[in-house]
C-alpha distance (Angstrom), angle and dihedral (degrees) to the residues before:
residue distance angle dihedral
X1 . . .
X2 3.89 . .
X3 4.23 125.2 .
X4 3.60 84.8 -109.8
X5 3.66 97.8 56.6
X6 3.62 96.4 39.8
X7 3.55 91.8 54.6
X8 3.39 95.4 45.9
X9 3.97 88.2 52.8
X10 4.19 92.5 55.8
X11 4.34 78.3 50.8
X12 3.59 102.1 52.1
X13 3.92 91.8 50.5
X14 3.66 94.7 78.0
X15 4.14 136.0 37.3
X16 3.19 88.7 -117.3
X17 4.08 123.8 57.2
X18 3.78 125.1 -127.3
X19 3.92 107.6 -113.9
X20 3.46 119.3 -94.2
X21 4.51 92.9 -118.1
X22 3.75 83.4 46.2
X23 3.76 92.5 62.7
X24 3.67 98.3 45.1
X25 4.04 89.1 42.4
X26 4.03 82.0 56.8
X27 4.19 95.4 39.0
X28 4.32 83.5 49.9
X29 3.87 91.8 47.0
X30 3.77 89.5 49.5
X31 3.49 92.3 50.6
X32 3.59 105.5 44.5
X33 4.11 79.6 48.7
X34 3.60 97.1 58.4
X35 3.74 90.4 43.3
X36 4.06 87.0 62.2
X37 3.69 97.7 36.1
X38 3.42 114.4 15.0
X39 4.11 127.4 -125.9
X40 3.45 109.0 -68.5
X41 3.51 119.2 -146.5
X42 4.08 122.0 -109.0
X43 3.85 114.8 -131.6
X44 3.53 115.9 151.9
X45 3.59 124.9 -156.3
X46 3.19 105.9 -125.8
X47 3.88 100.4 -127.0
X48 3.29 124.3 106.2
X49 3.40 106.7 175.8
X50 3.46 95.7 43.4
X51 3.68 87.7 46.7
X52 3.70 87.6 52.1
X53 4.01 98.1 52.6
X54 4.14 88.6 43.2
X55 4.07 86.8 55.3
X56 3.83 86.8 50.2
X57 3.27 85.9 52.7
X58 3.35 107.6 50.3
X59 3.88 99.1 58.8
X60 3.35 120.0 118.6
X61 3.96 98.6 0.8
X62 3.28 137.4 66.8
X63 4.16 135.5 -73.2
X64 3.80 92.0 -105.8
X65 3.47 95.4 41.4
X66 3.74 88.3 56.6
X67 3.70 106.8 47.6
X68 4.36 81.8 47.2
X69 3.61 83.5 66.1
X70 3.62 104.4 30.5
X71 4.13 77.6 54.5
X72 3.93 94.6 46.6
X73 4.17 91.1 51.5
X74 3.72 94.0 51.4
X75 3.56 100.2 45.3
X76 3.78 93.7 44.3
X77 3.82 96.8 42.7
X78 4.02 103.3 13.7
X79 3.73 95.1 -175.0
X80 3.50 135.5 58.4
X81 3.81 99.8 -129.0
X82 3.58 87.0 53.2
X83 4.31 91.7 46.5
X84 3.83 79.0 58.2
X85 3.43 104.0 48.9
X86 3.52 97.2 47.7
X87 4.03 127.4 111.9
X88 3.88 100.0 -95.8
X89 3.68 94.9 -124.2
X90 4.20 87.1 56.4
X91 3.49 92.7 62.4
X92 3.90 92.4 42.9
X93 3.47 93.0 55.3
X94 3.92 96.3 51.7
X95 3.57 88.2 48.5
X96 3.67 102.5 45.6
X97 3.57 99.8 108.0
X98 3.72 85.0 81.1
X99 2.93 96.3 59.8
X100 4.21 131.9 -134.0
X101 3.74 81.4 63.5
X102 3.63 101.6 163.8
X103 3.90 85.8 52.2
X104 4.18 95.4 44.7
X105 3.88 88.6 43.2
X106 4.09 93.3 51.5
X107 3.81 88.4 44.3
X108 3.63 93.5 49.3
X109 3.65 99.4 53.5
X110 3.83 93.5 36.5
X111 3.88 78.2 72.9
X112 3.49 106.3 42.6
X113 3.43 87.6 50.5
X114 3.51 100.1 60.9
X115 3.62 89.7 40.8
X116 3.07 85.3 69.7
X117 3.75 96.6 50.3
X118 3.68 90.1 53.0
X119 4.11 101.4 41.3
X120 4.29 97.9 43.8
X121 3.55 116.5 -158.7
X122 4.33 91.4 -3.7
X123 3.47 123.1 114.3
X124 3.42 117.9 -98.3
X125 4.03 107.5 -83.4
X126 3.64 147.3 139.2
X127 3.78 98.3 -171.1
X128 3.92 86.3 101.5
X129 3.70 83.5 78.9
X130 3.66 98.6 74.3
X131 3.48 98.6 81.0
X132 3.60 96.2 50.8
X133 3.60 125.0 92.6
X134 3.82 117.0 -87.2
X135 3.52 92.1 -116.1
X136 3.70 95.6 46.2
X137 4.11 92.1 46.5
X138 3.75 87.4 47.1
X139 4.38 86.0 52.3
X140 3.90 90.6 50.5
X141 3.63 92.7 45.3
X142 3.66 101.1 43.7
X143 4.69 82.0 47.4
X144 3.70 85.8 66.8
X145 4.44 109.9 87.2
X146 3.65 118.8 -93.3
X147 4.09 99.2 17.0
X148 3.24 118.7 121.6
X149 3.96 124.4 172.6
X150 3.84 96.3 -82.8
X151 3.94 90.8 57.9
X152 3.88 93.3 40.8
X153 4.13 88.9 45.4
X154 3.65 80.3 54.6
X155 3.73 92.1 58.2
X156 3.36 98.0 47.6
X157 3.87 99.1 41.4
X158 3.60 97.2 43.4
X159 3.78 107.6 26.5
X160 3.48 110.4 27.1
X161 3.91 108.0 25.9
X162 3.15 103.3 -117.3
X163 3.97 121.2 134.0
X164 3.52 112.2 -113.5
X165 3.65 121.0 134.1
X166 3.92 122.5 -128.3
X167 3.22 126.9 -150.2
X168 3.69 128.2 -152.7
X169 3.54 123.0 162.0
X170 4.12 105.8 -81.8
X171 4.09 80.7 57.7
X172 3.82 92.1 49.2
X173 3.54 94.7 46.4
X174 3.77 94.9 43.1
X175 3.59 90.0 53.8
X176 3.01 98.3 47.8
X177 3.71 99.9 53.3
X178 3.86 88.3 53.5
X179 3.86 90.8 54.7
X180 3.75 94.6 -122.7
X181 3.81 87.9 130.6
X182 3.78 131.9 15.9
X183 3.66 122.9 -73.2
X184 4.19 75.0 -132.6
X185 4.27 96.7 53.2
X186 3.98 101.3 107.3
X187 3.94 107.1 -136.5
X188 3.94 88.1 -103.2
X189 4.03 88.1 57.7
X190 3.77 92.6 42.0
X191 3.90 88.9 66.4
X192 4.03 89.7 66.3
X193 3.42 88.4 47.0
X194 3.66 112.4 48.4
X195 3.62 94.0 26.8
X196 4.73 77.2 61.0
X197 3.69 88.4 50.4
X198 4.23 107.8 39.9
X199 3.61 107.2 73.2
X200 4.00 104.9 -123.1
X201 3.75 96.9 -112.7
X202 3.80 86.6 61.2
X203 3.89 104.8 44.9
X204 3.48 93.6 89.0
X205 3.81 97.6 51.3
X206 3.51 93.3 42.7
X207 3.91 88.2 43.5
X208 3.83 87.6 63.1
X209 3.75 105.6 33.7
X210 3.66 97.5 48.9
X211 3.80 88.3 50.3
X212 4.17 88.4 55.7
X213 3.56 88.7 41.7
X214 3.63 91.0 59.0
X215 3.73 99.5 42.8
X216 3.68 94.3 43.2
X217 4.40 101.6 27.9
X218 3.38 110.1 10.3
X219 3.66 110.1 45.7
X220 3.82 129.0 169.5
X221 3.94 91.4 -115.4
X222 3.78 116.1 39.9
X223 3.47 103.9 -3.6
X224 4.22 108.7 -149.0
X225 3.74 87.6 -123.3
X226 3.73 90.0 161.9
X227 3.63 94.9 67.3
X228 3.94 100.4 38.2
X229 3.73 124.5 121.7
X230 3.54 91.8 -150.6
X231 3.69 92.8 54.4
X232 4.17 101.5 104.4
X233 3.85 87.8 49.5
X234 4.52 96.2 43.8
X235 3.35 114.1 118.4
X236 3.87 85.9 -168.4
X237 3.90 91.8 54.0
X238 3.57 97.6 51.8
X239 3.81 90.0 49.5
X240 3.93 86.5 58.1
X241 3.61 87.9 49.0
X242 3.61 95.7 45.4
X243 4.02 85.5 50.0
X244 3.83 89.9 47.2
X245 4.24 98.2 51.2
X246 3.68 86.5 45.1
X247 3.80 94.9 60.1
């Protein structure tokens, strides 16, 4: 797929059309990204469920103390139906490496739960999702308690295929700092937003790379502004330097 038709993709999925500087502020980003970091290549798992429990999971720790738990759960109760069925306070303890287990454990079978509500006498799945629309699979997922849209982008980005564009909070702050969206947009507004402006054949690139840029660059606390790519084109840089000169 060319630029051109990319770009013209991320247009046509709204009414109204991404501005022309927007797109080449994105296509720049992108390619000062994959300069640093490379293109990494998108191969989703194929689970969705499981993809959906390890993003519940993962909030509010760390990656390694995630996949622990995600690893605990499924080798203490390796199938769904039997996740579900479980005391509440079993599957919080094989889980509570990740911390907030009561929470994560609650949530968890909250959803399998109603799964099974909504899918009878079938095993407990989400794969059915893949050959619905994105933004039909991203409805259903974000129906089911506790999801908002960064979980269900994580679904569908990582699990199913499908490009929608998550965003945690290296991406929001990234963004942010660039000026691509509002110092104002709340992460859950900045989906919309960003996911309107990134062509889809990019999201997932520019998923990962901005997320390395802003553990390894473009920290919270002393950003390393003096080695950043993105530097000539950061709206939060030259406000530093603005500040600076006018001292």
């Amino acid at each position: 797929m060319s630029d051109e038709t990319e770009m013209g993709s991320a247009m046509s999925e709204d009414a109204a059309p991404v501005r022309l500087e927007t797109i080449e502020r994105v296509a720049w980003i992108y390619e000062r990204l994959a300069e640093m970091y490379g293109v990494p290549e998108w191969r989703p798992n194929g689970d969705p469920l499981g993809e959906l429990v390890a993003t519940i999971l993962s909030q509010h720790t760390s990656d390694v103390n995630s996949e622990r738990a995600y690893k605990q759960l499924r080798e203490r109760l390796p199938t769904w139906e039997e996740a579900r069925d479980a005391p509440v306070e079993e599957v919080a303890e094989a889980i509570r490496s990740g911390g907030l287990a009561e929470v994560k454990a609650e949530r968890i079978q909250n959803i399998l739960h109603l799964l099974t509500e909504r899918l009878g006498d079938a095993p407990l799945s989400l794969d059915f999702l893949a050959a619905l629309p994105m933004e039909e699979a991203d409805a259903y997922l974000r129906s089911l308690p506790g999801v908002g849209p960064k979980t269900a982008a994580c679904v569908l980005l990582f699990a199913l295929g499908k490009p929608a564009f998550p965003v945690d909070t290296h991406v929001w702050r990234v963004t942010r700092r660039l000026g691509l969206i509002d110092a104002k947009v709340s992460a859950d507004a900045a989906h919309i937003a960003l996911e309107r402006m990134i062509p889809p054949a990019w999201r997932y690139a520019m998923h990962i790379t901005l997320i390395r840029h802003g553990r390894r660059v473009c920290t919270a606390q002393r950003p390393a502004c003096e080695r950043c790519p993105l530097r000539a084109g950061c709206a939060y840089y030259w406000e530093l330097v603005a500040q600076v000169d006018g001292d």
